[in-house]
C-alpha positions in Angstrom: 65.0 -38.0 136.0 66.0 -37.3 132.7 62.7 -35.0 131.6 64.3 -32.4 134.5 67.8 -32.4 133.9 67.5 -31.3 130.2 65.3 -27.9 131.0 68.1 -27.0 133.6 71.1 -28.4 131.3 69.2 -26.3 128.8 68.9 -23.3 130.9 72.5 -23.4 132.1 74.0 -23.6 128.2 71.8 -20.7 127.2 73.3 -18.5 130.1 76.8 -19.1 129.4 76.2 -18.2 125.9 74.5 -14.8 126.6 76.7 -12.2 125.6 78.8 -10.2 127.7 77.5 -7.1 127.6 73.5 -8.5 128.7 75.3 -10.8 131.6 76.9 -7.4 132.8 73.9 -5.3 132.4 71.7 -7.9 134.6 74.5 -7.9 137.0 74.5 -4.1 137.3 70.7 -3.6 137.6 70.8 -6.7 140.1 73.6 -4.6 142.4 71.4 -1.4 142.1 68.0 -3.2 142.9 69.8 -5.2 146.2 72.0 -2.2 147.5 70.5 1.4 146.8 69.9 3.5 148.0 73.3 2.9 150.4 74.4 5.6 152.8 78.2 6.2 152.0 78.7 8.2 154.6 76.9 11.6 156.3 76.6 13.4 153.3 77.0 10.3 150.5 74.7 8.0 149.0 74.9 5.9 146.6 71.9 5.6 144.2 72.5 3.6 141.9 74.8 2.0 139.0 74.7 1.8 135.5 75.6 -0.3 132.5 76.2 1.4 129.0 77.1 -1.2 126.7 78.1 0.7 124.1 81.3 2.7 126.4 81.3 -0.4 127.9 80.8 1.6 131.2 79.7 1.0 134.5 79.1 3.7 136.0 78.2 4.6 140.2 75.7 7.6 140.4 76.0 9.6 144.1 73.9 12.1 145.6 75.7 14.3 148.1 73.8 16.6 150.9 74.6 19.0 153.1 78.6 21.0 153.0 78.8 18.8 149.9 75.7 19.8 147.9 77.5 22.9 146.8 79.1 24.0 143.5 82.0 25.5 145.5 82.8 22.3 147.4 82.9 20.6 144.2 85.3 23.1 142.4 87.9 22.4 145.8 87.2 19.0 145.1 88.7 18.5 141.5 91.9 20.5 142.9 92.3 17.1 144.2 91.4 15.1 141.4 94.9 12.7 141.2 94.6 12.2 144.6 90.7 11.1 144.1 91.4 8.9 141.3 94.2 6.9 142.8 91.9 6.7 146.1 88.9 5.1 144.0 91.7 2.9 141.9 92.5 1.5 145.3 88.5 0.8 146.4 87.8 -0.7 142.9 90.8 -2.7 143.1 90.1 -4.2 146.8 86.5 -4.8 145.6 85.7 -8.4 145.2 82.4 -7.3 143.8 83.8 -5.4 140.4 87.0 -8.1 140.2 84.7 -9.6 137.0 84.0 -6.0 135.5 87.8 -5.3 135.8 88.6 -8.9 134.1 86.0 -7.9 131.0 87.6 -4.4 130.4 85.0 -2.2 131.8 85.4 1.6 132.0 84.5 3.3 135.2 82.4 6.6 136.4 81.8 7.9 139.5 78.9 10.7 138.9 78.2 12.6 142.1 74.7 15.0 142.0 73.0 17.4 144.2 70.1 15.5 145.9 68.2 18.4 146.3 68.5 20.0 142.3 70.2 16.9 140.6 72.8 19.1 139.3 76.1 17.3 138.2 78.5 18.7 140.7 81.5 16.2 139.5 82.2 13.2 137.5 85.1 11.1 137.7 86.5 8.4 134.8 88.6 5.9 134.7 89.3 4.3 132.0 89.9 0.3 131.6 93.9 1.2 130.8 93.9 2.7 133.8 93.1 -0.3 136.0 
């Protein structure tokens, strides 16, 4: 009994000592590998989401199709950006999934692309201060 606790004690005291930044990286790529790609909506999809350790980021990357995959539907967009922000403060904030990236300080992006040319159409960050 004793020869199999210790390998699992063993395990579990090397996990809580990983640092932050790895634990949230694994956590990230884990989301990405479960969930995408993840129709949004008609025209939304969520591809995937990022860790940069070094922003301390985490960042959702989107590609849009049809009315959206446009530069000029993109440009009325940002017109809105308060708006937008306050929207995706609200969704972050009623998301048990990113309560722990909140807690740790994390920085957000939202990156939204063409999924026909990958052009960046819009980007949208929100800072840890913010939250």
């Amino acid at each position: 009994m004793k020869r199999t606790l210790l390998p699992i004690l063993l395990l579990l005291l090397t996990a809580c000592q990983r640092p932050i930044e790895e634990r949230i990286a694994t956590e990230v790529k884990d989301w990405t590998a479960t969930n995408c790609p993840q129709h949004i909506d008609a025209i939304t999809q969520c591809d995937s989401m990022t860790y940069d350790p070094l922003t301390h980021t985490v960042a959702y990357h989107y590609s849009v199709s049809g009315e959206a995959d446009s530069p000029l539907f993109w440009t009325t967009y940002d017109l809105n950006r308060q708006a937008i922000k306050e929207n995706m403060l609200h969704n972050l904030h009623s998301n048990l999934e990113v309560r722990e990236l909140i807690a740790q300080k994390c920085n957000f992006e939202f990156v939204y692309r063409s999924a026909t040319t990958q052009e960046r159409y819009y980007t949208l960050r929100i800072p840890a201060s913010d939250l």
